[in-house]
C-alpha positions as CSV (number, residue, x, y, z in Angstrom):
1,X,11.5,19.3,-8.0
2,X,10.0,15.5,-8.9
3,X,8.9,15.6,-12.5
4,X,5.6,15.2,-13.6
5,X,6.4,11.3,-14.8
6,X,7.5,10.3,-11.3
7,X,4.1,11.9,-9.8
8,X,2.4,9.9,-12.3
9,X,4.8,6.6,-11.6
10,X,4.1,6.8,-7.8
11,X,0.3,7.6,-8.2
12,X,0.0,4.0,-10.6
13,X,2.3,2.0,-8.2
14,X,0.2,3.3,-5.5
15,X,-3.0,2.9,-6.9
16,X,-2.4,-0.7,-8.0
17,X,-0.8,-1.5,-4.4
18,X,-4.3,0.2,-2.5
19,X,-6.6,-1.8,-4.9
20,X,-4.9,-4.9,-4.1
21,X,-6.2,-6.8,-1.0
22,X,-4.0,-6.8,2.0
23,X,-3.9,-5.4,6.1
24,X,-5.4,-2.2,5.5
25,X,-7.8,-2.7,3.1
26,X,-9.2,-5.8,4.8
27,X,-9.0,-3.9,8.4
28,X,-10.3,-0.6,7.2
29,X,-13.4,-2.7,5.3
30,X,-14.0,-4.9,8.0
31,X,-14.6,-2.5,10.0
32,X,-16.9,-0.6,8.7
33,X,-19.0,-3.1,7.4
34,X,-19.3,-4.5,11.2
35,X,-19.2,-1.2,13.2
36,X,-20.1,1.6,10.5
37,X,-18.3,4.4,8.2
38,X,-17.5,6.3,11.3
39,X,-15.3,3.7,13.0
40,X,-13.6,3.2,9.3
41,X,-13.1,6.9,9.4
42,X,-11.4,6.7,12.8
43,X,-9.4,3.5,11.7
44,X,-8.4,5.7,8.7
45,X,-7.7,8.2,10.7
46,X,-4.8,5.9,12.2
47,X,-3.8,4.4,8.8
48,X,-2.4,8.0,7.5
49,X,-0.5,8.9,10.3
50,X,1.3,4.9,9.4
51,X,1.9,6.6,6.1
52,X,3.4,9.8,7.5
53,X,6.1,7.3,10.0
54,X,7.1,6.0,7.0
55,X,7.3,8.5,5.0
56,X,9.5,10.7,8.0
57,X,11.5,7.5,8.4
58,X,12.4,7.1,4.3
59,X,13.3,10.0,4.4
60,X,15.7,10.6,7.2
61,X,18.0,7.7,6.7
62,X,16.6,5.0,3.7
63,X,18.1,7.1,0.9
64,X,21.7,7.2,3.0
65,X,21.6,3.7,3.9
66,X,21.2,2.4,0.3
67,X,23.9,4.7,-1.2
68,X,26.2,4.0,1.7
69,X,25.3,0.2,1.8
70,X,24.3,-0.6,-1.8
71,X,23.7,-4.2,-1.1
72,X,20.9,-3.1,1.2
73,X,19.0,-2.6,-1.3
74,X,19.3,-5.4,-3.3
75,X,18.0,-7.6,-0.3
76,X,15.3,-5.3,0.3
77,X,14.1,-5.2,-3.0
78,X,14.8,-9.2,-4.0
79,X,12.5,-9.9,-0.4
80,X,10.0,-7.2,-1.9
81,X,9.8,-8.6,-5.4
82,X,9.2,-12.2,-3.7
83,X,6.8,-10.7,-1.1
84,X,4.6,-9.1,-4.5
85,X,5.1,-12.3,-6.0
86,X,3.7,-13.8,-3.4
87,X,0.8,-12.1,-3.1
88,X,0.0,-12.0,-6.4
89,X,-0.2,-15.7,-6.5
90,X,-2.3,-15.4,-3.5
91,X,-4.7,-12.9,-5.5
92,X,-4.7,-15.4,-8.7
93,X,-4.9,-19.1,-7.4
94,X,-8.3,-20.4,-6.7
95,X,-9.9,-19.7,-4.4
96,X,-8.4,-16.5,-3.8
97,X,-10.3,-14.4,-0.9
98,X,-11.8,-10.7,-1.4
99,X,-11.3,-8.3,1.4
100,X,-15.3,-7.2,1.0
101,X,-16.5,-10.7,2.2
102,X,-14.9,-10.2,6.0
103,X,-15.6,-13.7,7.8
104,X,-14.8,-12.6,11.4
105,X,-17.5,-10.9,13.1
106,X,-15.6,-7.8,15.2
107,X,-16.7,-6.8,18.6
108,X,-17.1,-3.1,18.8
109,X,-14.4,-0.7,20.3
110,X,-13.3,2.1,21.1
111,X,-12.3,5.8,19.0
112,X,-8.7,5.4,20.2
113,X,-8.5,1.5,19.9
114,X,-10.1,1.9,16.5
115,X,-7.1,4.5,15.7
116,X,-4.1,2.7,17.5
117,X,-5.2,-0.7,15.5
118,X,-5.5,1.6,12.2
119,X,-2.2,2.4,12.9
120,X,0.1,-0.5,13.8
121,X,-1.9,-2.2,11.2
122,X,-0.2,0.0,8.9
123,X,2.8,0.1,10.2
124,X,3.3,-3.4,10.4
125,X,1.8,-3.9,6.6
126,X,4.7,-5.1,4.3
127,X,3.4,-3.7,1.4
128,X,3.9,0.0,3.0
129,X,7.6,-0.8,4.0
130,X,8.3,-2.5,0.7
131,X,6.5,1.0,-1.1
132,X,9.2,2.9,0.9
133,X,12.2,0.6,1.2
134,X,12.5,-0.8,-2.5
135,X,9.2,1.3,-4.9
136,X,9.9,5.2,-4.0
137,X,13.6,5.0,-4.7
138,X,13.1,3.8,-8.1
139,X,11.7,7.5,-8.8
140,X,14.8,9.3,-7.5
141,X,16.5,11.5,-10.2
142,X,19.9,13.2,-9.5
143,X,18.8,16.1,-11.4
144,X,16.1,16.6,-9.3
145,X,17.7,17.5,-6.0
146,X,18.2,15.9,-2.7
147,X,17.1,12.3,-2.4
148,X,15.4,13.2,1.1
149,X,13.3,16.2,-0.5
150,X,12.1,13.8,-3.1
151,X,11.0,11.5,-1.0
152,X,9.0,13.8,0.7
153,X,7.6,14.9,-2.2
154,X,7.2,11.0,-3.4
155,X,5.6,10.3,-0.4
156,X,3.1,13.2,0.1
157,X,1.3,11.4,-3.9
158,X,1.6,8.5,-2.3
159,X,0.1,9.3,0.7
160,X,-2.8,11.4,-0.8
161,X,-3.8,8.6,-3.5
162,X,-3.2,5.7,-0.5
163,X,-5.9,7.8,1.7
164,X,-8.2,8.9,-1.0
165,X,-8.2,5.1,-2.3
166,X,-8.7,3.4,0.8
167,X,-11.6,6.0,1.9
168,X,-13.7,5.4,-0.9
169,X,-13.3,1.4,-0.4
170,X,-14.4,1.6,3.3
171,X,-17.1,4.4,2.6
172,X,-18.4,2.2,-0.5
173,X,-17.1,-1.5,1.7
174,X,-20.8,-2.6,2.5
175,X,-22.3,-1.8,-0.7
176,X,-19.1,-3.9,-2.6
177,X,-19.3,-6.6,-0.2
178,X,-23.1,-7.1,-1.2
179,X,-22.6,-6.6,-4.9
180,X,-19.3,-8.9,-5.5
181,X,-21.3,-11.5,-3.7
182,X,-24.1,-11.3,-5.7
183,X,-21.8,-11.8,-9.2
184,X,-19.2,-14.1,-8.9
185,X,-17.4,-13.2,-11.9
186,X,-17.1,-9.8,-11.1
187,X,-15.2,-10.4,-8.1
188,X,-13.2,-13.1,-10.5
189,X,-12.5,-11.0,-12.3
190,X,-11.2,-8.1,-9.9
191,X,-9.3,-10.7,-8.1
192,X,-7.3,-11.5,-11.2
193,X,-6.7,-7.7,-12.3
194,X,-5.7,-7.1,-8.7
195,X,-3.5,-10.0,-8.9
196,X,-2.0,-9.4,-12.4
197,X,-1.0,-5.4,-11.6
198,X,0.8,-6.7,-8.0
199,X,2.5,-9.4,-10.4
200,X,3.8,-6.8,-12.8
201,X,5.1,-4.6,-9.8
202,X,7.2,-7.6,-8.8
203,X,8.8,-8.5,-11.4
204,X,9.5,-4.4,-12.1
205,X,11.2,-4.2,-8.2
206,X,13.1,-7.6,-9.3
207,X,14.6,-5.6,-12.2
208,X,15.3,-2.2,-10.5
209,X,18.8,-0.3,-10.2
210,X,20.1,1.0,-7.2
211,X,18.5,4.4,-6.4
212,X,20.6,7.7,-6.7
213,X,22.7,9.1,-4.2
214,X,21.8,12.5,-2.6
């Protein structure tokens, strides 16, 4: 059983990941500021069952492949620390762009188009296959059981604060958009803590150990 600290030290790492601007949240917001909360709601619908592939895929074979191949991980997580690094620059340079201030204006579609782009937008989001390739892992404890039934576990708080994050920023995306626009320093300001929590989560990956076996 995962210990209360590691619920608490994926739900942060999570948290700080869903806050900061990238494919879903700009997808998700986008589209409910141009098509409504339903079609969010839909597009959400496709975002979780992302989550869940990842989550079934970590599970059945990242774990073994990073004990088995320990240098694996290293490349994975160097790449993830430089990807977070990345975008964290991207968050604090200026001129930085928020995700509620959408500059394409999106054609209506379809329930199942809405869903299928929902979720190959999350299955193709780096941040997600960073979470579960190089973040998760660093939670593992070998007291704690098998490394697959961790994960699980790992992955059910990260789905459930991911959703519940990413639900209230499309259901709230219009009324954001409007109010960050109307004070610039606000959205300053969340730019740079956005950018300064993905910034700390780099350089933490950077320094991470090899997870356990199981």
């Amino acid at each position: 059983m995962i210990t209360l600290s590691a619920v608490g030290g994926v739900a942060l790492v999570e948290l700080g990941m869903a806050l900061t601007p990238g494919p879903n949240m700009i997808h998700l917001a986008s589209r409910a500021i141009t098509q409504g909360r339903r079609a969010g709601l839909v597009s959400l619908g496709g975002t979780a069952v992302g989550f869940v592939c990842y989550l079934v895929a970590s599970a059945a074979g990242l774990s073994a492949l990073f004990t088995a191949v320990p240098v694996a991980y290293t490349v994975v997580k160097l790449a993830g620390a430089a990807y977070l690094a990345y975008l964290a620059w991207g968050m604090l340079k200026p001129g930085g762009r928020s995700p509620f201030a959408p500059t394409q204006d999106l054609l209506p579609v379809s329930d199942a188009r809405l869903f299928s782009t929902g979720l190959l937008t999350n299955l193709l989001n780096p941040k997600i296959a960073l979470l579960y390739a190089a973040l998760l892992p660093q939670f593992l404890d070998s007291r704690a059981g098998p490394a697959w039934a961790q994960l699980l576990q790992l992955g059910g708080v990260q789905i459930v604060v991911g959703i519940t994050v990413n639900a209230l920023i499309m259901l709230g995306a219009a009324r954001i958009s409007g109010c960050l626009a109307a004070r610039p320093r606000v959205m300053t300001t969340q730019r740079f803590a956005a950018g300064g929590l993905l910034g700390v989560f780099a350089l933490r990956t950077a320094l991470s150990r090899t997870p356990v076996s199981s």
